[in-house]
PyMOL Python script that loads the backbone (N, CA, C, O; Angstrom):
from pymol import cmd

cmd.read_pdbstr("""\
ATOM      1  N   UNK A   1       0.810  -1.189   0.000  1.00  0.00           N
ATOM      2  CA  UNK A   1       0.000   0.000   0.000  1.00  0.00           C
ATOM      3  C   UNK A   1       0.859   1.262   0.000  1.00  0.00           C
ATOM      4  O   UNK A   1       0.430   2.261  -0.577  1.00  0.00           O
ATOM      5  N   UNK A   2       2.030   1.278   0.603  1.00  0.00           N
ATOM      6  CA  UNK A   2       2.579   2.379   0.500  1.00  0.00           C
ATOM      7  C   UNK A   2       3.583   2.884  -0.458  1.00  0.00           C
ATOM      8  O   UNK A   2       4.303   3.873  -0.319  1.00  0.00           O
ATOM      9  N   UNK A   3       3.500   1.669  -1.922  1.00  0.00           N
ATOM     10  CA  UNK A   3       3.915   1.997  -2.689  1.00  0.00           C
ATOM     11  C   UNK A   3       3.158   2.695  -3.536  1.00  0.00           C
ATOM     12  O   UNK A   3       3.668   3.453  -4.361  1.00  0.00           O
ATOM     13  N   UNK A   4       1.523   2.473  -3.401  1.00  0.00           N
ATOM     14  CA  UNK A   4       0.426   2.950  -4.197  1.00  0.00           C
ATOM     15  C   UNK A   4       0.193   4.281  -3.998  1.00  0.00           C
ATOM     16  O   UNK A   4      -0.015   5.088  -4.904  1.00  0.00           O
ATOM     17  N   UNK A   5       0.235   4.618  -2.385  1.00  0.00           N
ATOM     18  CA  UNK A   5       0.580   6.143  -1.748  1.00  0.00           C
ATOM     19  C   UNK A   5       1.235   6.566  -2.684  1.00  0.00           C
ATOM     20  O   UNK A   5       0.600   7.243  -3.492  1.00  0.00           O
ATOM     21  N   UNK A   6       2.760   6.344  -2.962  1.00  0.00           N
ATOM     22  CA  UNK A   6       3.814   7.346  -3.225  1.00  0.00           C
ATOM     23  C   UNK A   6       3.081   7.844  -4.373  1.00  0.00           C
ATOM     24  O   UNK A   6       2.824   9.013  -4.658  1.00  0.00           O
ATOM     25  N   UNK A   7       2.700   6.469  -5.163  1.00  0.00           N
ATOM     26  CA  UNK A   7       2.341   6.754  -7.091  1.00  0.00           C
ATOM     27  C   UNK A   7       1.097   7.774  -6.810  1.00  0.00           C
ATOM     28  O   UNK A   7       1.209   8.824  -7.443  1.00  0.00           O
ATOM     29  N   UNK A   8       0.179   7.698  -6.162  1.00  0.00           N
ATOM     30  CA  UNK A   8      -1.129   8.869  -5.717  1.00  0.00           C
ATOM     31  C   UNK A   8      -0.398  10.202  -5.850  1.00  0.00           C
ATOM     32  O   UNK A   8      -0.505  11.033  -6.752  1.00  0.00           O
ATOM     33  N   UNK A   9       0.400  10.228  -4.710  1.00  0.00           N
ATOM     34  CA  UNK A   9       1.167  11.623  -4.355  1.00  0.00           C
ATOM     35  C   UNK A   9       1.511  12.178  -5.146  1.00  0.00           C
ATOM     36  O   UNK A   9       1.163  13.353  -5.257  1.00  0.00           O
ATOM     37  N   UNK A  10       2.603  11.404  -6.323  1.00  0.00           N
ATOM     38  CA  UNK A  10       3.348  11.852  -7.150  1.00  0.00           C
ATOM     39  C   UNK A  10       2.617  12.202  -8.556  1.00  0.00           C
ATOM     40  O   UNK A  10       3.187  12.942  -9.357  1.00  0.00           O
ATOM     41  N   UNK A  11       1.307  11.637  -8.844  1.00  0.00           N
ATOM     42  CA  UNK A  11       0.115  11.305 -10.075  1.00  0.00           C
ATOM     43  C   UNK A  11      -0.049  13.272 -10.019  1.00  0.00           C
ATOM     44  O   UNK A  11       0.288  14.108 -10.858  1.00  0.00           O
ATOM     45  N   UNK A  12      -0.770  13.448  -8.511  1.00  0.00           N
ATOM     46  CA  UNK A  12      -0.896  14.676  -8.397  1.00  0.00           C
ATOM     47  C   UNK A  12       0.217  15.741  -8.448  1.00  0.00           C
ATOM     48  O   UNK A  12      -0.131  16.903  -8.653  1.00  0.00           O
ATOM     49  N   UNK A  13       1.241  15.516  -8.318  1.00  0.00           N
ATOM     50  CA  UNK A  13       2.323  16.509  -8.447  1.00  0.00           C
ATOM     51  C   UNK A  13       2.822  16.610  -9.491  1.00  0.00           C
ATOM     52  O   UNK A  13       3.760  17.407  -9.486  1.00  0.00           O
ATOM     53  N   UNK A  14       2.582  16.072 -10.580  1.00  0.00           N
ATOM     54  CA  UNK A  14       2.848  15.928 -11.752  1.00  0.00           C
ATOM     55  C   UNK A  14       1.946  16.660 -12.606  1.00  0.00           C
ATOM     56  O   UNK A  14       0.766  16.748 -12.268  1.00  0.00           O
ATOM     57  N   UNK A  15       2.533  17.433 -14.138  1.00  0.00           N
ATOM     58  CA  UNK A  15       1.937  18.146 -14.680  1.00  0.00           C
ATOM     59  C   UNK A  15       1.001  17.364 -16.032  1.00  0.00           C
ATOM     60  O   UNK A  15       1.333  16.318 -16.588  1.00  0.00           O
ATOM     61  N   UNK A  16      -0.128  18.132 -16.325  1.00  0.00           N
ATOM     62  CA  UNK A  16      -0.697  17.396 -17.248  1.00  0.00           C
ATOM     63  C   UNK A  16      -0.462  17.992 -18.810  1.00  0.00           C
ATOM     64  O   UNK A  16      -0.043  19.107 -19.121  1.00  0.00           O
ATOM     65  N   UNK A  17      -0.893  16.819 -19.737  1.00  0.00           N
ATOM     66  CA  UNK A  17      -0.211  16.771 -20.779  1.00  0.00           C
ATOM     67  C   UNK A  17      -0.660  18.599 -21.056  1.00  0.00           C
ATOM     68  O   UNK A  17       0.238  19.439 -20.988  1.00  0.00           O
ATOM     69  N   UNK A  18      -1.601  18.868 -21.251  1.00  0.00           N
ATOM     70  CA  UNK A  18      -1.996  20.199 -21.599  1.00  0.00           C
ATOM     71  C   UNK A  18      -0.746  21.297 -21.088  1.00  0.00           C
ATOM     72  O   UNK A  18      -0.360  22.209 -21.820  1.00  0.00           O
ATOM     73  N   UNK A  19      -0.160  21.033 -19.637  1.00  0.00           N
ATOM     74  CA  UNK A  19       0.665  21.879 -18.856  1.00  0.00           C
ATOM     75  C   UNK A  19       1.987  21.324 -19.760  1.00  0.00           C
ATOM     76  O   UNK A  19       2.686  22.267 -20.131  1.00  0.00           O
ATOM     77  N   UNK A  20       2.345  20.357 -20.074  1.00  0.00           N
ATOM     78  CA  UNK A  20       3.555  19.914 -20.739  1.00  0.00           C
ATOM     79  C   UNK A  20       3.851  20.472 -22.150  1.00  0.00           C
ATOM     80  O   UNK A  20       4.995  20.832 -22.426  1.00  0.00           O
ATOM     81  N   UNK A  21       2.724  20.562 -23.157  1.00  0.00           N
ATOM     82  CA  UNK A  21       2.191  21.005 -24.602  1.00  0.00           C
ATOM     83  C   UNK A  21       2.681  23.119 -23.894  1.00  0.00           C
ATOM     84  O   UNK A  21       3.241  23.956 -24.602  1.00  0.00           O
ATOM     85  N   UNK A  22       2.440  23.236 -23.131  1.00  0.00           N
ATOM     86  CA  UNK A  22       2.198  24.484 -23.233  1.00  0.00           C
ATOM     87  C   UNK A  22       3.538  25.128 -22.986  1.00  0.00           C
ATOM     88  O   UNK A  22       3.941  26.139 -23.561  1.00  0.00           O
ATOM     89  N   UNK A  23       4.222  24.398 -22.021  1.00  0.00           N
ATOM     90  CA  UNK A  23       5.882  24.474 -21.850  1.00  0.00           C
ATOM     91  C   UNK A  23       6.873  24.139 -22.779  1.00  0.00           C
ATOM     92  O   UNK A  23       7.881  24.845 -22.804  1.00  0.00           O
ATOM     93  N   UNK A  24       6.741  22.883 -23.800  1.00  0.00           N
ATOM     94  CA  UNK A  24       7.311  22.345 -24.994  1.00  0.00           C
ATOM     95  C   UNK A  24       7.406  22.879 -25.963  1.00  0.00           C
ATOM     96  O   UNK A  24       8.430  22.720 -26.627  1.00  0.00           O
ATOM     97  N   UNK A  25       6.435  23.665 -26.381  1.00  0.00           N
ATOM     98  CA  UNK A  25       5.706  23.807 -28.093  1.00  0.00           C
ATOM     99  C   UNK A  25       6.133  22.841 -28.401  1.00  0.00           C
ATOM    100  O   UNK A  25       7.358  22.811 -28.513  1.00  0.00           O
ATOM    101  N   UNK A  26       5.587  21.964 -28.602  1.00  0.00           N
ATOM    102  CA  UNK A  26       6.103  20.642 -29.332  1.00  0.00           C
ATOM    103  C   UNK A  26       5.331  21.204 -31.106  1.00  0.00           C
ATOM    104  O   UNK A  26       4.599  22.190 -31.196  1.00  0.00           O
ATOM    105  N   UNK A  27       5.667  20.444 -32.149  1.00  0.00           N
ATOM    106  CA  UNK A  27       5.076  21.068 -33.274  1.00  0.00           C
ATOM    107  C   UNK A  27       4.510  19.475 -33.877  1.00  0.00           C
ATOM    108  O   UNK A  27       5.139  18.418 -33.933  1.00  0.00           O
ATOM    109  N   UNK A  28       3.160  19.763 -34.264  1.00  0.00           N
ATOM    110  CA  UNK A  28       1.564  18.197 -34.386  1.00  0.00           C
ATOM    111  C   UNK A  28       1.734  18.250 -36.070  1.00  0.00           C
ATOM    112  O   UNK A  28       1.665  19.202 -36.849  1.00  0.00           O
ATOM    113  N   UNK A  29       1.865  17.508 -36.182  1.00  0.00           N
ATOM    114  CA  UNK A  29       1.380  16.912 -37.913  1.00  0.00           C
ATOM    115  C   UNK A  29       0.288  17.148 -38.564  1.00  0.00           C
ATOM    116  O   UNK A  29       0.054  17.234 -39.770  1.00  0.00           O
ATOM    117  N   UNK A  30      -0.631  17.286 -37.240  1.00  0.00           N
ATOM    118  CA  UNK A  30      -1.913  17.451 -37.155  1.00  0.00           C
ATOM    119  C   UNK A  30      -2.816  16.461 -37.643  1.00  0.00           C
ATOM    120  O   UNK A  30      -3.898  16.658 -38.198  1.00  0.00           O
ATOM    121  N   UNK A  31      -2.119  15.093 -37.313  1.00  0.00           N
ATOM    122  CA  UNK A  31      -3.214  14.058 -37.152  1.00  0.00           C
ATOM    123  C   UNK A  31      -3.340  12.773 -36.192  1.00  0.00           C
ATOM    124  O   UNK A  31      -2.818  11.716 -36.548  1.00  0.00           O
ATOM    125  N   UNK A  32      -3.869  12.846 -35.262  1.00  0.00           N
ATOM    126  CA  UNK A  32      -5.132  12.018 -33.972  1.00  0.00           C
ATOM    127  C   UNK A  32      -5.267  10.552 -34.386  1.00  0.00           C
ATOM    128  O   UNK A  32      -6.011  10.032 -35.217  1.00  0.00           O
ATOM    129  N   UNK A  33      -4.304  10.011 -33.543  1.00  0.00           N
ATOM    130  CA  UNK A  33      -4.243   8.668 -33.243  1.00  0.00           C
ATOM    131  C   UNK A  33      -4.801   8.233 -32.029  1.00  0.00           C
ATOM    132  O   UNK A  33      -4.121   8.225 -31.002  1.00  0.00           O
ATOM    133  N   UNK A  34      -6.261   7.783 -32.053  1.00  0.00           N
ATOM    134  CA  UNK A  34      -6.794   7.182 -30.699  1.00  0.00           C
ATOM    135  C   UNK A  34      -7.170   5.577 -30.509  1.00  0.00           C
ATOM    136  O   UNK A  34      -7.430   4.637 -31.259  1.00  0.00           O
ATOM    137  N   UNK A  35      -7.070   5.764 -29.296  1.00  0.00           N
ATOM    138  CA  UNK A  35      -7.320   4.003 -28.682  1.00  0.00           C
ATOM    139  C   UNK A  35      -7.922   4.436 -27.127  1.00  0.00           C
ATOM    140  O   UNK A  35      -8.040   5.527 -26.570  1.00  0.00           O
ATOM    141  N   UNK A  36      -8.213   3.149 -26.747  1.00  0.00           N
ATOM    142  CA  UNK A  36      -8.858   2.948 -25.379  1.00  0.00           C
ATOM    143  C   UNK A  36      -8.449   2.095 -24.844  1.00  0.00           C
ATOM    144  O   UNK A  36      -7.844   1.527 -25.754  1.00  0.00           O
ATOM    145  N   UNK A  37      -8.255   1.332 -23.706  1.00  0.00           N
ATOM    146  CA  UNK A  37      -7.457   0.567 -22.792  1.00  0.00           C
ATOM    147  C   UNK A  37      -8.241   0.501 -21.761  1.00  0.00           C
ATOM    148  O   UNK A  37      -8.567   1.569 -21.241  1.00  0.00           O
ATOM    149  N   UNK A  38      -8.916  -1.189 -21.013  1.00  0.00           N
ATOM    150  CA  UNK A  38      -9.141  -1.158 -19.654  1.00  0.00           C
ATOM    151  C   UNK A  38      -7.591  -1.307 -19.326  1.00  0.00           C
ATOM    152  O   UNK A  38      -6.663  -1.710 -20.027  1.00  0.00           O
ATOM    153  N   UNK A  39      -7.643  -0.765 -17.798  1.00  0.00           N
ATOM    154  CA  UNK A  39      -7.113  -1.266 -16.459  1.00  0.00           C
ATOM    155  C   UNK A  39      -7.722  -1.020 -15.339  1.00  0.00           C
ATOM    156  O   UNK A  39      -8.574  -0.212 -14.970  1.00  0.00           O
ATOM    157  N   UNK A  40      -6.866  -2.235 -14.660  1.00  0.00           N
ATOM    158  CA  UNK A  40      -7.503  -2.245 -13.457  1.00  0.00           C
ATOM    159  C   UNK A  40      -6.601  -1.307 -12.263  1.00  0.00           C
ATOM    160  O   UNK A  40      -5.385  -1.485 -12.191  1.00  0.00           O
ATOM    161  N   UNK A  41      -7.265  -0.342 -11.375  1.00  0.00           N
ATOM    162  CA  UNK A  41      -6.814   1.123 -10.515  1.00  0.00           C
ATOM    163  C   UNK A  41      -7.261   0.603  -9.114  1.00  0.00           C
ATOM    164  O   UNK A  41      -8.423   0.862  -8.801  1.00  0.00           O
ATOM    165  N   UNK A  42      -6.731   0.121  -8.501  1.00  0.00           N
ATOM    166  CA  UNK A  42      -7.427  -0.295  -7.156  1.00  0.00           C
ATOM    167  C   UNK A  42      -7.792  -1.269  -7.319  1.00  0.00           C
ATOM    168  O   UNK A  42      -7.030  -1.946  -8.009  1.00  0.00           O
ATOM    169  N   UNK A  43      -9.144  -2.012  -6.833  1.00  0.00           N
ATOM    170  CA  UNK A  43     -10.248  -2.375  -7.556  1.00  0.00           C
ATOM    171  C   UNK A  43     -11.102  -2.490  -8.615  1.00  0.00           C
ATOM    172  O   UNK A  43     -11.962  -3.273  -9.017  1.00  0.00           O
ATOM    173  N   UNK A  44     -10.577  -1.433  -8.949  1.00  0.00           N
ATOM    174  CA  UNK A  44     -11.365  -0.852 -10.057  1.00  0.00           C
ATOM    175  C   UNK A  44     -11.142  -1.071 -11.177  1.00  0.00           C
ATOM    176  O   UNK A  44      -9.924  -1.037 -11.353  1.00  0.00           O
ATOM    177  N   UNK A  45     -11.849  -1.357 -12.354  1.00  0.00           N
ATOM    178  CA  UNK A  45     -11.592  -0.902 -13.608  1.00  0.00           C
ATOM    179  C   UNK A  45     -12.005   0.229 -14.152  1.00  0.00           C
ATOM    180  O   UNK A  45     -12.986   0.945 -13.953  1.00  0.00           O
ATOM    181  N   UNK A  46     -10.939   0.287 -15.000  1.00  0.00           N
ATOM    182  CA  UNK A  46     -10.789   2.200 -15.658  1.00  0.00           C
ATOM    183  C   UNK A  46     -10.819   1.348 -16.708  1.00  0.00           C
ATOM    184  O   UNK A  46     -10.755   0.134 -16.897  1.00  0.00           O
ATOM    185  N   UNK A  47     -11.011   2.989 -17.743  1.00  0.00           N
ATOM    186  CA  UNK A  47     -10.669   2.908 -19.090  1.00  0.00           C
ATOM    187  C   UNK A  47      -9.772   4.206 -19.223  1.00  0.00           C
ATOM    188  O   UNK A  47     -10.072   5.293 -18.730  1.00  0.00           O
ATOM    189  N   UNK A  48      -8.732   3.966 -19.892  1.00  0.00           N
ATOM    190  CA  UNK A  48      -7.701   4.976 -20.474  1.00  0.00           C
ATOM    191  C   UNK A  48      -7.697   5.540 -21.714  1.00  0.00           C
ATOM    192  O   UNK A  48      -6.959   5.040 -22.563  1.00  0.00           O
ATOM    193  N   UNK A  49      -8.487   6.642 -22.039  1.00  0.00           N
ATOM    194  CA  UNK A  49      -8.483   6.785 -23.238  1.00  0.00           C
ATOM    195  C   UNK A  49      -7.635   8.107 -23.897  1.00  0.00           C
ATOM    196  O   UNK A  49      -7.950   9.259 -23.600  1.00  0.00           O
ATOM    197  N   UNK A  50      -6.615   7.820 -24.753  1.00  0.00           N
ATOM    198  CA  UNK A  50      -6.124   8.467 -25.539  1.00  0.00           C
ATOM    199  C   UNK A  50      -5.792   8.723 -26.447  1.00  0.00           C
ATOM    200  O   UNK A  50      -5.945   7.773 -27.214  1.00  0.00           O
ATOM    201  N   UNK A  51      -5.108  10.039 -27.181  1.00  0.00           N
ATOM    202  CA  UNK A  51      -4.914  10.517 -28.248  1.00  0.00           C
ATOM    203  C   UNK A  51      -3.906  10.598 -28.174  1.00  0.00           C
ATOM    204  O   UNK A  51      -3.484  10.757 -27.028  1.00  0.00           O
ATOM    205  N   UNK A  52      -2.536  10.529 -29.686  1.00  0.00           N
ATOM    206  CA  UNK A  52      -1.381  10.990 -29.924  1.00  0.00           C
ATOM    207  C   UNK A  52      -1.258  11.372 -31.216  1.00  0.00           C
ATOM    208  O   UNK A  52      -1.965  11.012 -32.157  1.00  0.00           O
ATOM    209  N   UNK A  53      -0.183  12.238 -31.233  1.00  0.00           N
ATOM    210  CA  UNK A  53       0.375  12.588 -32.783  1.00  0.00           C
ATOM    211  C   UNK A  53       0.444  11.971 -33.600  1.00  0.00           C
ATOM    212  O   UNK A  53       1.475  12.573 -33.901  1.00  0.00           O
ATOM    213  N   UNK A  54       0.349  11.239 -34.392  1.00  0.00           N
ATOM    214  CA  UNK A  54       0.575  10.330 -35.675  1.00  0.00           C
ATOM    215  C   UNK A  54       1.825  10.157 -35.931  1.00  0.00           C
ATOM    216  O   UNK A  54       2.293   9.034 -36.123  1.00  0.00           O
ATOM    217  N   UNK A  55       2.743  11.583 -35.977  1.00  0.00           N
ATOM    218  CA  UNK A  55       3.942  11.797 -36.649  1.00  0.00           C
ATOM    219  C   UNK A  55       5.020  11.803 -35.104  1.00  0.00           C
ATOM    220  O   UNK A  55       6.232  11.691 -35.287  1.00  0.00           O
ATOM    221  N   UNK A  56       4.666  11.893 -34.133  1.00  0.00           N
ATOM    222  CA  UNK A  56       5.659  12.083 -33.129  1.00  0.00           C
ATOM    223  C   UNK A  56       5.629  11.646 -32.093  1.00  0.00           C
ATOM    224  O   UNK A  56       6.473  11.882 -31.228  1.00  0.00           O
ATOM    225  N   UNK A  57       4.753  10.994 -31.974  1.00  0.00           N
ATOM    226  CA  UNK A  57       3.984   9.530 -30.979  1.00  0.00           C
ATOM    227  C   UNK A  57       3.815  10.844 -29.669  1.00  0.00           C
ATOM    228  O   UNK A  57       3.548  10.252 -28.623  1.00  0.00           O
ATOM    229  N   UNK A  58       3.878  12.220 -29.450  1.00  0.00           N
ATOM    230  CA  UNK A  58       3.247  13.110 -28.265  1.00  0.00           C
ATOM    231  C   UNK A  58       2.278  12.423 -28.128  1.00  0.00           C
ATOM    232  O   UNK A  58       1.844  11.643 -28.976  1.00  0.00           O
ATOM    233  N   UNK A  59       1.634  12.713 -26.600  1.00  0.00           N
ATOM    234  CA  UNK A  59       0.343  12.183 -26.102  1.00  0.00           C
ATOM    235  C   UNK A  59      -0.125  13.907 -26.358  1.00  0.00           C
ATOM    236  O   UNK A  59       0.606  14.878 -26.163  1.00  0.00           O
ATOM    237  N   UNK A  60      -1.296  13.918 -26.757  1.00  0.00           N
ATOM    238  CA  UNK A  60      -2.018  14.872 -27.276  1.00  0.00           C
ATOM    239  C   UNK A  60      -3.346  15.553 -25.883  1.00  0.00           C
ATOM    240  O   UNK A  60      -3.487  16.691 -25.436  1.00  0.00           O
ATOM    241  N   UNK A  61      -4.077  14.285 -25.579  1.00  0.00           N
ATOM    242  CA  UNK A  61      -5.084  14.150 -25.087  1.00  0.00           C
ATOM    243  C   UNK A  61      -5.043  12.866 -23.972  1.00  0.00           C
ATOM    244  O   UNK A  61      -4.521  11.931 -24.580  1.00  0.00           O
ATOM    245  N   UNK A  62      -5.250  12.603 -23.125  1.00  0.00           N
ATOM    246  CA  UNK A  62      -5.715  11.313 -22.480  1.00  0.00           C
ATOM    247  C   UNK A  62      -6.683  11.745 -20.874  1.00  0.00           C
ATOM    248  O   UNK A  62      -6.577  12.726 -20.137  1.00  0.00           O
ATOM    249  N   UNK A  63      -7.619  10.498 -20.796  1.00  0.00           N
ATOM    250  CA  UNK A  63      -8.646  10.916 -19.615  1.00  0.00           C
ATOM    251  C   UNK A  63      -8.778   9.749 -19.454  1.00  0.00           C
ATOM    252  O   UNK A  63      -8.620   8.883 -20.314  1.00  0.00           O
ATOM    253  N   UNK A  64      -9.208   9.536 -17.880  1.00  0.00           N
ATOM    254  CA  UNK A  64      -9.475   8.110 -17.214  1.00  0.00           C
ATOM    255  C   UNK A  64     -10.831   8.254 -17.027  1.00  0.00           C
ATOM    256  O   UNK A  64     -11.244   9.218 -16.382  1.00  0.00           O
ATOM    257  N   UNK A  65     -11.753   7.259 -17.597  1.00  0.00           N
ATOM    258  CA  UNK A  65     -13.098   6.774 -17.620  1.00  0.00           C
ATOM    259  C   UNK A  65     -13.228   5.892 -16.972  1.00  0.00           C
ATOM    260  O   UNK A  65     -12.297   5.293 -16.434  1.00  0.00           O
ATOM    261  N   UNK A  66     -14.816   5.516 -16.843  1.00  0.00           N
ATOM    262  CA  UNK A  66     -14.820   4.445 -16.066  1.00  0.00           C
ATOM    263  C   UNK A  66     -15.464   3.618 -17.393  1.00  0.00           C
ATOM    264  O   UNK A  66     -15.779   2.428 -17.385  1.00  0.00           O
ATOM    265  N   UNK A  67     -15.569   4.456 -18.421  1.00  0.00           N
ATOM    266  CA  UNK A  67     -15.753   2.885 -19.194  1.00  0.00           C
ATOM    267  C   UNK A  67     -15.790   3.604 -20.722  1.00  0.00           C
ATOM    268  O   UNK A  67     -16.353   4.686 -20.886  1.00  0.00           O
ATOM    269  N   UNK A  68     -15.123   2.874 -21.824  1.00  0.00           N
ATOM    270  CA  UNK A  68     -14.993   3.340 -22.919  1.00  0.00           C
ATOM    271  C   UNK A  68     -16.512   2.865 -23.726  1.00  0.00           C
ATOM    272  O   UNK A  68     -16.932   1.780 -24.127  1.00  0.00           O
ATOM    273  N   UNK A  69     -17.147   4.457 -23.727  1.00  0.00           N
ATOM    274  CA  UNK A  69     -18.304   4.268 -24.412  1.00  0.00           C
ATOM    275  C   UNK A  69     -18.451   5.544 -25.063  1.00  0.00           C
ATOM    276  O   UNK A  69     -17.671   6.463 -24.814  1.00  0.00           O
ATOM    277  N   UNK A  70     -19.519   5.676 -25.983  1.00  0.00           N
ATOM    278  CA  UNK A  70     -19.829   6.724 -27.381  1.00  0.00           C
ATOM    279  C   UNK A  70     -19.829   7.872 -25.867  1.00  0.00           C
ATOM    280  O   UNK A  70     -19.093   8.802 -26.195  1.00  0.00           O
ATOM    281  N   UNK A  71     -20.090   7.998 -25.148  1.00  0.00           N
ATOM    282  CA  UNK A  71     -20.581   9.212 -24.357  1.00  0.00           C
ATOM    283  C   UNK A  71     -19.090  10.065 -23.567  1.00  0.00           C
ATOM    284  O   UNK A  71     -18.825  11.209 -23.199  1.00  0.00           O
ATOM    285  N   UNK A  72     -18.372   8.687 -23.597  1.00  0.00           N
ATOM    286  CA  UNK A  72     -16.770   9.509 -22.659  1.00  0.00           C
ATOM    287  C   UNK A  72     -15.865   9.597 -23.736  1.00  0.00           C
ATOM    288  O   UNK A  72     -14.885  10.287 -23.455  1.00  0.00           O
ATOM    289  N   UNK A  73     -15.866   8.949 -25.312  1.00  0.00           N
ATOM    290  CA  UNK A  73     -15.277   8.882 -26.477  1.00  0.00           C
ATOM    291  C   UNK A  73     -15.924  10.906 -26.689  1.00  0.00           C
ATOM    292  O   UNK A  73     -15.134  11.843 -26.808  1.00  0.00           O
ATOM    293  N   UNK A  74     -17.017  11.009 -26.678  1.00  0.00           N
ATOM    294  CA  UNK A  74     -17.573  12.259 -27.163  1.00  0.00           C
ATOM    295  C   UNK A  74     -17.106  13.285 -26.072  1.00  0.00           C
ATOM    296  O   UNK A  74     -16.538  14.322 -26.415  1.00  0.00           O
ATOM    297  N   UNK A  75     -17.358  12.979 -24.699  1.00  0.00           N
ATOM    298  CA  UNK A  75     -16.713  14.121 -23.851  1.00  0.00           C
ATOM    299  C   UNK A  75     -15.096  14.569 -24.383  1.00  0.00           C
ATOM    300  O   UNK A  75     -14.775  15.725 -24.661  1.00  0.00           O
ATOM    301  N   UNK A  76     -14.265  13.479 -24.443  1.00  0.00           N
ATOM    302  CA  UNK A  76     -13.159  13.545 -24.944  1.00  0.00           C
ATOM    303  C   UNK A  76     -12.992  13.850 -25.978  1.00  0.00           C
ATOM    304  O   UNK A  76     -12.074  13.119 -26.350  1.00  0.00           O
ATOM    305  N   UNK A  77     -13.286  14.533 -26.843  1.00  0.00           N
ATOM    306  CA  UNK A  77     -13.756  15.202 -28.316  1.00  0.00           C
ATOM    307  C   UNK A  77     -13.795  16.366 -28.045  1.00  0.00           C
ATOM    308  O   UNK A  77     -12.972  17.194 -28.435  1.00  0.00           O
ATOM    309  N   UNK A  78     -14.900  16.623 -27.234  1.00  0.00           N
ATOM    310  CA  UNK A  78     -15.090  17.665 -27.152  1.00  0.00           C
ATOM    311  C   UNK A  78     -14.100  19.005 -25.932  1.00  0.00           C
ATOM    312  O   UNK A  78     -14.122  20.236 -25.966  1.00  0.00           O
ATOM    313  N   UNK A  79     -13.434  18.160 -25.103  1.00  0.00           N
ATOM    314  CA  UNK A  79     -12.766  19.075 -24.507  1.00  0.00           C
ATOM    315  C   UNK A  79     -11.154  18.784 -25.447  1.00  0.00           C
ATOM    316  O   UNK A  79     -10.320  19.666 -25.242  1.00  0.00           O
ATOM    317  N   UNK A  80     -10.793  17.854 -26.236  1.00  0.00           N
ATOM    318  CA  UNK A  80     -10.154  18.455 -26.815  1.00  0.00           C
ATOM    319  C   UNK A  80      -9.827  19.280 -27.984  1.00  0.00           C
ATOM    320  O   UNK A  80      -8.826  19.739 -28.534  1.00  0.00           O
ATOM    321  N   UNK A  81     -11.355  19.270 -28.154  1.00  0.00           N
ATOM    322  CA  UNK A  81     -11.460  20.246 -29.443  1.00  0.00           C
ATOM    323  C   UNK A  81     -11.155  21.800 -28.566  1.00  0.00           C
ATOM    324  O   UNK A  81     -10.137  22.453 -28.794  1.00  0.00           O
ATOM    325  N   UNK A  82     -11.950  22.131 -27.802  1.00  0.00           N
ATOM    326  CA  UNK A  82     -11.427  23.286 -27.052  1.00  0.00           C
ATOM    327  C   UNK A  82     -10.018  23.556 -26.219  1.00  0.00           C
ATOM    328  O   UNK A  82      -9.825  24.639 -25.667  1.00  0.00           O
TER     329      UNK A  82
END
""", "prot")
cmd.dss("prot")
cmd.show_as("cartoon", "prot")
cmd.util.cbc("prot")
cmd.orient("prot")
């Protein structure tokens, strides 16, 4: 358990891809490679869903769901369209 602590602690102290993109300029090809992934988080199963560059394998986008369906595929659309 108190290895799961540290990874918690550190999950949060860590910057997200958006905060990383904004420090980098990394430069996009401008084309969206997505997939979805269970794992299991605790107990739990998640779904991991993300986006990357085509041309530079960057992670673009990614969000933890609790389940890869048309409705968290579309949330994820839509906040990374904005």
């Amino acid at each position: 358990m108190t290895a799961y602590e540290r990874i918690i602690r550190m999950g949060f102290n860590s910057k997200s891809p958006l905060e990383v993109g904004l420090e980098l300029k990394p430069n996009w090809s401008g084309y969206l490679i997505v997939d979805g992934d269970s794992t299991i988080i605790g107990k739990q199963k998640e779904s991991l869903l993300i986006g990357v560059d085509s041309y530079s394998q960057d992670i673009r986008h990614a969000i933890l769901a609790e389940h890869e369906d048309g409705m968290n595929w579309t949330h994820f659309f839509l906040v990374k369209k904005s």
